[in-house]
C-alpha positions as CSV (number, residue, x, y, z in Angstrom):
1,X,6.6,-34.6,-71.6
2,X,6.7,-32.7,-75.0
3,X,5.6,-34.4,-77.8
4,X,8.4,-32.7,-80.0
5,X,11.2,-34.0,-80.4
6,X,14.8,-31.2,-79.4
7,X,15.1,-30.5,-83.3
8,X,11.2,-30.0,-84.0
9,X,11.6,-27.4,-80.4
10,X,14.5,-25.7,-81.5
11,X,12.9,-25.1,-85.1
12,X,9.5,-23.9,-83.1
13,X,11.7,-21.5,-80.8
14,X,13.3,-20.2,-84.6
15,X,10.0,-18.3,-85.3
16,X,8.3,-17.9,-81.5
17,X,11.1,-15.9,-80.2
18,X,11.1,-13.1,-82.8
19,X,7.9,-13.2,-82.3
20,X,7.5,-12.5,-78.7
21,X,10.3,-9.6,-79.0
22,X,7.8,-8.2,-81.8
23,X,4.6,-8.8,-80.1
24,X,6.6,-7.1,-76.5
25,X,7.6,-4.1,-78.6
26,X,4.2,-3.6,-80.3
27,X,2.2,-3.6,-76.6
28,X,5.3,-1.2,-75.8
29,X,4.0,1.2,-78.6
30,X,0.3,0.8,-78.4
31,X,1.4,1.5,-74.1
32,X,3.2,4.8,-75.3
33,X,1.3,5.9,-78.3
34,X,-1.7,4.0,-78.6
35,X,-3.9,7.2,-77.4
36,X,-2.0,9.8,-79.5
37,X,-3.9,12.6,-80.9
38,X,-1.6,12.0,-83.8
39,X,-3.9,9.9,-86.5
40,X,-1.5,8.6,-88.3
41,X,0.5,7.3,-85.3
42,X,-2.9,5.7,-84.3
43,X,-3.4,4.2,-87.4
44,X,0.0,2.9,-87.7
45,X,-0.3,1.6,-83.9
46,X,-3.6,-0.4,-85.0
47,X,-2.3,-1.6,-88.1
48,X,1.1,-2.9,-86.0
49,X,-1.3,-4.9,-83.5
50,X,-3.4,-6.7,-86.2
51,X,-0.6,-8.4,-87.8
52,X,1.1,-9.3,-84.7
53,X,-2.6,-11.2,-83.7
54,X,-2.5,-12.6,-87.0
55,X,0.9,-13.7,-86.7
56,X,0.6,-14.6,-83.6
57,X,-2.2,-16.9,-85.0
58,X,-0.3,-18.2,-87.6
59,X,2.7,-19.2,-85.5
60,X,0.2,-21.4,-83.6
61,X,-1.4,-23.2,-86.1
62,X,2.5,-24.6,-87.7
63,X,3.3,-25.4,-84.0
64,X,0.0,-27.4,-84.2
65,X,0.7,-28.9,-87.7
66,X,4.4,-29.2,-87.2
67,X,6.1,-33.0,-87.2
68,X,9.3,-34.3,-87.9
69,X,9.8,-37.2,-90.9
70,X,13.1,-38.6,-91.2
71,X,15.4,-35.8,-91.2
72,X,12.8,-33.6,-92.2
73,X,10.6,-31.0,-90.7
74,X,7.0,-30.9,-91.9
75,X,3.9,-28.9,-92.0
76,X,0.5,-30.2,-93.0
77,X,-2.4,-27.3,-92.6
78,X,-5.7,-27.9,-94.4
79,X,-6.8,-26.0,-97.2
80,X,-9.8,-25.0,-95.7
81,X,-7.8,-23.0,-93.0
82,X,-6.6,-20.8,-96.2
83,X,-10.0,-19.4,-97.0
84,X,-11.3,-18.4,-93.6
85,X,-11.3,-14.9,-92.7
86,X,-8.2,-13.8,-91.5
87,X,-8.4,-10.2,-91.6
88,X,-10.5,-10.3,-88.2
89,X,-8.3,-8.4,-85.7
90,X,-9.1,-6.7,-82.2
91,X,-10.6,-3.4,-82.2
92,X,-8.1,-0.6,-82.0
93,X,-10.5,1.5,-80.2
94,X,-12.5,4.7,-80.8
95,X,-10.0,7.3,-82.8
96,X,-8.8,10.0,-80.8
97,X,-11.2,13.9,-81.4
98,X,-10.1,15.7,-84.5
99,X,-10.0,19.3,-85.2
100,X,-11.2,20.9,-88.3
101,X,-9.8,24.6,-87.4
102,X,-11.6,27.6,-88.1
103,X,-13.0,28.8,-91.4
104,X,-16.7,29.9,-92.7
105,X,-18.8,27.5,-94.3
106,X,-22.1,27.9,-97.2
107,X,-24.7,25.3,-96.7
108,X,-26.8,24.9,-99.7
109,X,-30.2,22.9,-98.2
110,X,-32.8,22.4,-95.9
111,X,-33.0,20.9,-92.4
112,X,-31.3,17.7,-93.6
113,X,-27.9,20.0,-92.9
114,X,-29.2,21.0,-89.6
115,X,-27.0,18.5,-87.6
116,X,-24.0,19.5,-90.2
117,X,-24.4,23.3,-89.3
118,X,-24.9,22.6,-85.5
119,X,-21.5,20.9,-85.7
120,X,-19.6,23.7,-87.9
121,X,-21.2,26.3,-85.4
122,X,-19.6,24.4,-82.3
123,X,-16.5,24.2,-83.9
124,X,-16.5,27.4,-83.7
125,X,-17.1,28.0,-87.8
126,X,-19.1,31.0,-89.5
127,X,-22.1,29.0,-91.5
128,X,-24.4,30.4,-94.2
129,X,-27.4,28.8,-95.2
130,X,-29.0,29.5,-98.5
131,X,-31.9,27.8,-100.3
132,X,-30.5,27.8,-103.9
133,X,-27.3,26.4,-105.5
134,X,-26.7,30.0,-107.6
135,X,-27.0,32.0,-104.1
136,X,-24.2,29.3,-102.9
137,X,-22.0,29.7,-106.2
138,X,-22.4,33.2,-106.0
139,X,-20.9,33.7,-102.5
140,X,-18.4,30.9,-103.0
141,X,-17.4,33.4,-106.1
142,X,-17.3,36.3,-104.1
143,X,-16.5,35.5,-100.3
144,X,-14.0,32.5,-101.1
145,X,-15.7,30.2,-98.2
146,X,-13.7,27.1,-96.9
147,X,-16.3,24.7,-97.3
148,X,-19.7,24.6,-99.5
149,X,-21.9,21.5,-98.7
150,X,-25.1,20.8,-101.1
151,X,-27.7,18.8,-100.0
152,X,-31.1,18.0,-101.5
153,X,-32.7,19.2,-105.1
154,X,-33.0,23.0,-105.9
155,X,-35.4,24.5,-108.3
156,X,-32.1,26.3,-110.2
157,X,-29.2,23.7,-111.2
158,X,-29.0,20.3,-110.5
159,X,-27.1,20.1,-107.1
160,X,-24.4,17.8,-108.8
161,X,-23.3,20.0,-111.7
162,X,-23.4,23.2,-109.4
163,X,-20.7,21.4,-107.3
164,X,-19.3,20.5,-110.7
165,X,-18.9,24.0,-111.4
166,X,-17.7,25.2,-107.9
167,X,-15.1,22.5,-108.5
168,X,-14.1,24.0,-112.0
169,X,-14.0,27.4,-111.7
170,X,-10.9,29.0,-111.0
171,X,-12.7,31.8,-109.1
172,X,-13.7,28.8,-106.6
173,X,-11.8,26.3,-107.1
174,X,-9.9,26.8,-103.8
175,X,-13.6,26.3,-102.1
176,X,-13.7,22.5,-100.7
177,X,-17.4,21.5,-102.2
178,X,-18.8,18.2,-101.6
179,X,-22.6,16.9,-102.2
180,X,-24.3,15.7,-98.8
181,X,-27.1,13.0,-98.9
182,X,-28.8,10.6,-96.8
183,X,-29.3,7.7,-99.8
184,X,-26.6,5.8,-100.8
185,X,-27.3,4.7,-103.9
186,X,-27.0,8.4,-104.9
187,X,-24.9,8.2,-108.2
188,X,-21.2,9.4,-107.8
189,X,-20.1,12.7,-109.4
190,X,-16.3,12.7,-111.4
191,X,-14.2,14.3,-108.7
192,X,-17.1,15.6,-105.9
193,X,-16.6,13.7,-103.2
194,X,-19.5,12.9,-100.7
195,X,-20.8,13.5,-97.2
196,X,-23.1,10.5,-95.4
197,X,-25.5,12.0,-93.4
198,X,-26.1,8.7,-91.5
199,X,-22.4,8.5,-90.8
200,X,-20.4,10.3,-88.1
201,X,-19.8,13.5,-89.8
202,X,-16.3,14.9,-87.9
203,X,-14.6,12.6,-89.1
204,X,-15.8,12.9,-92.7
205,X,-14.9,17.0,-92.6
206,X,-11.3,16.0,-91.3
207,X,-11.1,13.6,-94.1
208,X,-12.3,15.9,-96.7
209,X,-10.7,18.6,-95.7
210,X,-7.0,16.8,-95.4
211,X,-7.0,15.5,-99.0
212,X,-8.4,18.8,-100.5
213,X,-5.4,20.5,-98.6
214,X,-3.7,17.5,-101.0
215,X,-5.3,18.0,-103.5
216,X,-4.7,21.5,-104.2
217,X,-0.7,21.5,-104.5
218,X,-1.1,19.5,-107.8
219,X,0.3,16.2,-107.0
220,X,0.2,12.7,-108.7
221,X,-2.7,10.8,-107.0
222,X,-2.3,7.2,-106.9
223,X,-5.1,5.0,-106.6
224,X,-3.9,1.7,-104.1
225,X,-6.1,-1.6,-105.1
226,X,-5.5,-4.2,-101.9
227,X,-7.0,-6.7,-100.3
228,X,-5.0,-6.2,-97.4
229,X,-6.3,-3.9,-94.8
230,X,-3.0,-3.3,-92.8
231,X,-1.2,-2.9,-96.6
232,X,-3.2,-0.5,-97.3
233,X,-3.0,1.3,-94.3
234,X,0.8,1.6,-94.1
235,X,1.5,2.1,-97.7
236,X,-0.8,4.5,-98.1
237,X,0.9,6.7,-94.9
238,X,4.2,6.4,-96.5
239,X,3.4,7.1,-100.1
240,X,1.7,10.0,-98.5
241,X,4.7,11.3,-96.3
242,X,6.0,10.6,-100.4
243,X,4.5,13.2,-101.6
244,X,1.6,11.5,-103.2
245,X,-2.6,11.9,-102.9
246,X,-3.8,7.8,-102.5
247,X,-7.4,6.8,-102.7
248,X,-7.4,3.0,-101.5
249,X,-9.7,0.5,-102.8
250,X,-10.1,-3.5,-101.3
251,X,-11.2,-4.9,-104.4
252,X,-11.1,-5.1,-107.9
253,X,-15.3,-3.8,-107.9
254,X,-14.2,-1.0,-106.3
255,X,-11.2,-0.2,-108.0
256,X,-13.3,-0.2,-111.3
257,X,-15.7,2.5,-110.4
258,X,-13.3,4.8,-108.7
259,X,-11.1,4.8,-112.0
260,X,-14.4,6.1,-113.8
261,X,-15.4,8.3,-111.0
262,X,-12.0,10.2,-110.4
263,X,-8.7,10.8,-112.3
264,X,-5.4,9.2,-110.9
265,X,-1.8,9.5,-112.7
266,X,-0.9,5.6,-111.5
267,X,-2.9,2.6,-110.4
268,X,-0.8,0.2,-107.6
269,X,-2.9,-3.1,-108.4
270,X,-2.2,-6.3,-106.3
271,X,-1.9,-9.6,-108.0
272,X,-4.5,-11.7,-106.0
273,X,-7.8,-10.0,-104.9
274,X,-10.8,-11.3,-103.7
275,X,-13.2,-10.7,-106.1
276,X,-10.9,-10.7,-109.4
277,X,-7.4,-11.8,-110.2
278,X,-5.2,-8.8,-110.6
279,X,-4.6,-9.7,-114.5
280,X,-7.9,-9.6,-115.3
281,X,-8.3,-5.8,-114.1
282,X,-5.3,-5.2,-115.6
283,X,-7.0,-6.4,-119.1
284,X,-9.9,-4.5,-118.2
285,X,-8.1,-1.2,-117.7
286,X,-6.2,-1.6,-121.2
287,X,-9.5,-2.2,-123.5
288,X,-11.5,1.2,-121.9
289,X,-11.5,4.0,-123.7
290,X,-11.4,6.0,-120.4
291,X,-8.6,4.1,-118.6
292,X,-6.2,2.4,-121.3
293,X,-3.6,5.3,-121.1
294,X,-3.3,4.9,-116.9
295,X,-0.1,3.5,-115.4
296,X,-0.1,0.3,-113.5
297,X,1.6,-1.1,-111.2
298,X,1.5,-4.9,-110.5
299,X,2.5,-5.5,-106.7
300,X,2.7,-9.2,-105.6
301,X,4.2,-12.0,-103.4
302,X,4.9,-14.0,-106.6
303,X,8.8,-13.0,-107.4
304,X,9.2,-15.7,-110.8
305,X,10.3,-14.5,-113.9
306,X,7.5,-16.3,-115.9
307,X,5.0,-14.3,-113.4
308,X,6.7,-10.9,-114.2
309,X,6.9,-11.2,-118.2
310,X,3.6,-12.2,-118.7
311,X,2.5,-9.2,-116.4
312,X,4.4,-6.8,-118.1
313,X,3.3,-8.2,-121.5
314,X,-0.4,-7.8,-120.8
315,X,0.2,-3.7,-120.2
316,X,1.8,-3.8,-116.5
317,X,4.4,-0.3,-116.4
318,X,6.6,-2.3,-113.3
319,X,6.1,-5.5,-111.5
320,X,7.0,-4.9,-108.2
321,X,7.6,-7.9,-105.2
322,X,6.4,-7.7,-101.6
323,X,7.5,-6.5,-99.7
324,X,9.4,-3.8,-100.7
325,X,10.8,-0.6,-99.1
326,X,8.8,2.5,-99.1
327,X,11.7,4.7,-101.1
328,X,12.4,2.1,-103.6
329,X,8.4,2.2,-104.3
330,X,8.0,5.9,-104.0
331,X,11.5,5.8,-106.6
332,X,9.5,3.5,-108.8
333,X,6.1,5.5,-109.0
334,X,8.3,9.0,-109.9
335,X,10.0,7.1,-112.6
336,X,6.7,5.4,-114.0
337,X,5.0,9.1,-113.9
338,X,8.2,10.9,-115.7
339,X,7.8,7.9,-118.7
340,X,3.9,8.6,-118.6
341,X,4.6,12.2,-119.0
342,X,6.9,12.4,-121.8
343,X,4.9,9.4,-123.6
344,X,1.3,10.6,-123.1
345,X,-0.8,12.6,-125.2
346,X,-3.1,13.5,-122.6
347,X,-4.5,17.1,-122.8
348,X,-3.0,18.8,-120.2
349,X,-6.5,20.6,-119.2
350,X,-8.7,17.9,-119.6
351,X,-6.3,15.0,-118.8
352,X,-8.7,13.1,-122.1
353,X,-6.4,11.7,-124.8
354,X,-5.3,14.1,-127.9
355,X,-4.3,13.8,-131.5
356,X,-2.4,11.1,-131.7
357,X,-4.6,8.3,-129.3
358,X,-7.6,10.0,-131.4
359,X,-5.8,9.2,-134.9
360,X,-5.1,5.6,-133.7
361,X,-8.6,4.8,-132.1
362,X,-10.4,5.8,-135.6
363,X,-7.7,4.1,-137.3
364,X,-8.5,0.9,-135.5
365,X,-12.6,1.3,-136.1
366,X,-12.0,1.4,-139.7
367,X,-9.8,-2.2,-139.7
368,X,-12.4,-3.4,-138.3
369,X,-14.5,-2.8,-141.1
370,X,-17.9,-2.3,-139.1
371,X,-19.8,1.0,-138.9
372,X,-19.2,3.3,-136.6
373,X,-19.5,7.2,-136.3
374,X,-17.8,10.1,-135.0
375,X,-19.0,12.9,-133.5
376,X,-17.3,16.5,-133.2
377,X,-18.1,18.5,-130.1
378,X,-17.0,22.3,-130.6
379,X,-17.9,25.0,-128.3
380,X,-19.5,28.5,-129.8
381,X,-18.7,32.3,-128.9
382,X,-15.4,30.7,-126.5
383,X,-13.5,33.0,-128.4
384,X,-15.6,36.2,-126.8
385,X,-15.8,34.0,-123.5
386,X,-12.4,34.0,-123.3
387,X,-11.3,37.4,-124.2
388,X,-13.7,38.8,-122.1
389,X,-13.2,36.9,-118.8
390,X,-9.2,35.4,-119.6
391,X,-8.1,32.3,-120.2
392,X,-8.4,30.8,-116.7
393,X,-11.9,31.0,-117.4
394,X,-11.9,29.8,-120.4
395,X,-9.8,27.1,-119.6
396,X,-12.5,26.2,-116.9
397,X,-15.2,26.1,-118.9
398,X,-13.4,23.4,-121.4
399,X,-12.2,21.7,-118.1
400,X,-16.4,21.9,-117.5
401,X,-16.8,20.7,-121.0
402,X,-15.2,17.5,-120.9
403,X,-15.8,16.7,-117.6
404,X,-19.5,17.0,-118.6
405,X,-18.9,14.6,-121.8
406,X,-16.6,12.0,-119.9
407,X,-19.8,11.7,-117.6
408,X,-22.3,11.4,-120.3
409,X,-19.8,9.0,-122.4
410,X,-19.6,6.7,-118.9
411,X,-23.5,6.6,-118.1
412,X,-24.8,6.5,-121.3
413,X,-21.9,4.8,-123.4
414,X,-20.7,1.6,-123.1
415,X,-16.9,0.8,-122.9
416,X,-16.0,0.7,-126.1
417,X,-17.1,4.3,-126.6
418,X,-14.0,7.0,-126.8
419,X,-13.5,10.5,-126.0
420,X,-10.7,12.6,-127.2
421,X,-9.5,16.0,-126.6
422,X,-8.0,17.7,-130.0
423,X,-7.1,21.2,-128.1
424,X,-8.9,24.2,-127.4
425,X,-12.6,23.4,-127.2
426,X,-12.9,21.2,-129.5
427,X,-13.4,17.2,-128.7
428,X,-14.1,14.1,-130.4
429,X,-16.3,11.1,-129.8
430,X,-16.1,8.2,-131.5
431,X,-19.4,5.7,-130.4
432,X,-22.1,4.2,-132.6
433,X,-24.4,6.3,-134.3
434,X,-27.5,5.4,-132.5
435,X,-25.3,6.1,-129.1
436,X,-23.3,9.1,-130.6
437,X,-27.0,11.0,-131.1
438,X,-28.3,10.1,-127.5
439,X,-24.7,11.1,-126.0
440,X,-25.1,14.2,-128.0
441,X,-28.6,15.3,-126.7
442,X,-27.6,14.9,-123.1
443,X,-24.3,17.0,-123.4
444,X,-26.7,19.5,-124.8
445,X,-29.0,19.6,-122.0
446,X,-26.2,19.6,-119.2
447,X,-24.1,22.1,-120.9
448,X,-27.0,24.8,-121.4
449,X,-28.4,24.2,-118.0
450,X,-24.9,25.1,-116.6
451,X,-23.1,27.2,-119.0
452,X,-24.9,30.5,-117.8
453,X,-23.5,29.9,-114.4
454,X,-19.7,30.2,-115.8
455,X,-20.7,33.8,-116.3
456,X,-21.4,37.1,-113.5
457,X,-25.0,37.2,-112.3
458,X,-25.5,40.3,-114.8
459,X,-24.4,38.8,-118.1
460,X,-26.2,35.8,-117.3
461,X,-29.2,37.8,-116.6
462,X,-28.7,40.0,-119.9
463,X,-27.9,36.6,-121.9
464,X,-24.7,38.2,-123.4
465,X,-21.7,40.2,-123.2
466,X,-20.5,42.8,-124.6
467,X,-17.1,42.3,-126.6
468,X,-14.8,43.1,-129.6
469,X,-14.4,40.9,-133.0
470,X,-11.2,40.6,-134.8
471,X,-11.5,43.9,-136.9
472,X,-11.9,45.8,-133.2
473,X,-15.2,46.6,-133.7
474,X,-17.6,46.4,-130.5
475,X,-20.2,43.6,-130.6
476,X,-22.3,41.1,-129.1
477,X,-21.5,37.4,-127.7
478,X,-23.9,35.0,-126.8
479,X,-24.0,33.0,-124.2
480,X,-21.6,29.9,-125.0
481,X,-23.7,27.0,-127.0
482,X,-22.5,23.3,-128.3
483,X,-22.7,22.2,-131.7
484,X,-22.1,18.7,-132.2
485,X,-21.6,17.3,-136.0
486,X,-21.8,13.9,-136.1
487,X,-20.0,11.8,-139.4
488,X,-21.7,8.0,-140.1
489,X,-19.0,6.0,-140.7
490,X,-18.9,2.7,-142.8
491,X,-15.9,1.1,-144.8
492,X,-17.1,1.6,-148.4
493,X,-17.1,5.3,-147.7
494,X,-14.2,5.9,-145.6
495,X,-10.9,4.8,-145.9
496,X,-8.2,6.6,-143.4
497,X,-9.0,8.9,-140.4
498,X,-8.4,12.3,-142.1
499,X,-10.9,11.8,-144.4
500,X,-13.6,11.7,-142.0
501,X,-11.9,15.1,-140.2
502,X,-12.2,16.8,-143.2
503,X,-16.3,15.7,-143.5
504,X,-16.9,16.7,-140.2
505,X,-15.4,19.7,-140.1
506,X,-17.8,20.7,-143.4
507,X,-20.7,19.7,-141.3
508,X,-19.5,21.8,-138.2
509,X,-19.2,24.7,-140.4
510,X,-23.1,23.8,-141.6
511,X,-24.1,23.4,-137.6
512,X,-22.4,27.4,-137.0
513,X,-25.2,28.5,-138.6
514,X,-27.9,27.3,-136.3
515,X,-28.5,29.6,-133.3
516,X,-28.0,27.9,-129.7
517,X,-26.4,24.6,-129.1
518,X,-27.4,21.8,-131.6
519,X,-26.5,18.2,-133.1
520,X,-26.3,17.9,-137.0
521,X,-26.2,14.4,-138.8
522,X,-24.5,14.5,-141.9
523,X,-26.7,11.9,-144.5
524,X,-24.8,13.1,-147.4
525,X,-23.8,10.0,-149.7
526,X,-20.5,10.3,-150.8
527,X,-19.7,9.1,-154.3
């Protein structure tokens, strides 16, 4: 005899039914499709049997819980059931052989690439192995590989900042680079993306190649913050199919470093996650210097009003409720980026803020009325740079420039440290002074240990080019140098922004005369 009473059985049958029609079609699909050589089917095939399990799970424990009170229907679970793990799910199986295609490949390294090259070869790739990262940037520069792998040091350039400049340079910037290592506690590079060497590495060559393919028609990439496995799964394939580049991440941790590691035009942030509530990384991404002009995107279950205000009030660009479709979402995002676009004054090479953000940051230091100091990073001899190789070139080596700040401002500043952009090669830093010098020193050092690599192997060799000034006469250019004038700032001796532009353009004009990159200090006492 049931213990439920007909009401309680026809509420049960409410929810089971569905269910079994759902659970019928998805072993109908996984039957059909399940062994596709289509990834994405795959994916979407796995992601299709997880929630029905977990559904299926849930369905069981109400039936378990359910009882009838009156004329009432009512479920009791325990809390505790809430915080177990419920994103365990069935294995969907080994994924089905990729191909990479053809293409020739430039292995910078020693015999820690050897199972790397044996695979390329097999696949039926042309591999080059060279000892040195200027060999590699040489032939990526002159033979246009598909693919350039570094692994390990080199006694020439540091292995990161000569995929850096592979990555940069228009000349190779069609070349998919990524750093290979063994040790993952290797720091990330902005923008290089990484090969394991203890993971399965077909997979990771499929991968990388897809999003560079992305990549490389200029598109908004989005990065997707969920907690949810199968949510990030399907949104990610349909933003995709949208026309998007999406980098997940599962939690608020990872979110965080990705946004400092890599650029993205809109951040999708869910409202609960497990490590952080989705607010909170909302308030985190407003107060960094590096982050506070990204869109975000607040997606959550919660549909009140109260919810949606405050969200939006706290810096959220759209509040959207789950679920929701894919082309009302994809609508959303295009409408968020247009806004973005005509609002922002993000320098469109660098993608750092410009005039105006720069204006209102110093602005801000001075209300406080606490020292501070500003620093003003301006290339020398771009002008000859740029004449003689063209302004995609010179364009790249700013795009080098602040890339090379932005990563020496993130591990050596702290969050309340700023970088802006003012156009052309010239940026400013507003830090401490005690941080503004160190940051200084190290953009120094990076910048002359890479610089000569922006140039042909006989220029750099010679250590200049020949050029033209602005009467048309011939002449000499150095190789390209930093100077760096940095402006102590305290309230008694400045009072609005331009001011301390116009004293640090003086001590630029003082720092011209110093051959070779440099940092000058202005300790002039103003009256």
């Amino acid at each position: 005899m049931s213990k439920f009473s007909p009401e309680v059985e026809r509420f049960i049958h409410q929810y089971v039914s569905p269910l079994t029609s759902l659970q019928s079609a998805v072993d109908l699909l996984a039957h059909h499709y399940g062994q596709s050589t289509d990834q994405r089917l795959n994916n979407l095939v796995a992601s299709l049997q997880r929630s029905t399990v977990r559904l299926r799970q849930f369905a069981q424990l109400l039936t378990e819980h359910l009882q009838q009170e009156g004329d009432d229907i009512v479920v009791r679970v325990p809390r505790a059931w809430y915080w177990q793990d419920q994103h365990a799910a069935p294995s969907a199986g080994a994924p089905p052989s990729v191909s990479l295609g053809s293409g020739s490949a430039v292995l910078v390294g020693g015999a820690a690439l050897d199972d790397l090259a044996d695979l390329l070869h097999n696949a039926g790739w042309q591999v080059e192995r060279v000892s040195s990262c200027a060999a590699g940037l040489d032939i990526a520069r002159y033979r246009r590989p598909r693919l350039l792998v570094i692994a390990g040091t080199t006694a020439d350039i540091e292995p990161a900042l000569c995929a850096q400049i592979v990555h940069t340079d228009p000349e190779t910037r069609g070349v998919v680079v990524a750093m290979a290592t063994r040790d993952r506690s290797v720091r990330p590079v902005t923008g290089i993306p990484y090969i394991d060497l203890q993971q399965p590495l077909l997979e990771q060559l499929h991968r990388l190649l897809s999003m560079h393919h992305q990549a490389g028609q200029s598109v908004p990439r989005i990065l997707l913050v969920d907690d949810e496995l199968d949510i990030r799964v399907i949104l990610s394939q349909q933003l995709t199919d949208a026309g998007f580049v999406v980098v997940t991440a599962p939690d608020a941790t990872t979110a965080l470093r990705l946004m400092h590691e890599q650029f993205f035009d809109l951040v999708i942030l869910d409202r609960l996650l497990p490590d952080s509530d989705g607010l909170n990384v909302l308030r985190t991404i407003r107060s960094s210097g590096t982050t506070r002009l990204i869109p975000v995107m607040l997606l959550s279950a919660v549909s009140s009003l109260d919810e949606k205000v405050r969200s939006l009030q706290l810096g959220a660009d759209d509040y959207v409720v789950k679920p929701c479709s894919a082309a009302e979402l994809a609508a959303r995002i295009r409408s968020i980026l247009r806004r973005s676009e005509r609002e922002s004054s993000l320098n469109p090479i660098s993608r750092l803020p410009g005039n105006t953000t720069i204006e209102q940051v110093i602005h801000e230091r001075l209300v406080k009325q606490e020292p501070f100091a500003v620093g003003y990073i301006d290339l020398d001899n771009f002008k000859g740079y740029n004449d003689h190789y063209g302004f995609f070139k010179g364009d790249a080596v700013i795009l080098h420039a602040a890339r090379l700040l932005s990563e020496v401002v993130h591990w050596q500043g702290t969050p309340d440290d700023f970088l802006g952009h003012l156009g052309g090669d010239d940026f400013v830093l507003v830090s401490t002074l005690e941080r503004a010098q160190q940051i200084a020193q190290a953009m120094i050092e990076r910048f002359d240990a890479t610089i000569p690599y922006f140039y042909a192997p006989e220029d750099r060799q010679r250590g200049y080019i020949v050029g033209h000034d602005r009467q048309g006469r011939p002449c000499r250019y150095p190789l390209l140098s930093v100077s760096i004038a940095i402006v102590p700032v305290t309230p008694s001796r400045y009072q609005q922004p331009y001011e301390i532009a116009m004293r640090a353009a003086i001590v630029k004009r003082q720092s011209k005369s110093v051959t070779g990159s440099c940092v000058i200090v202005d300790n002039e006492e103003r009256g």
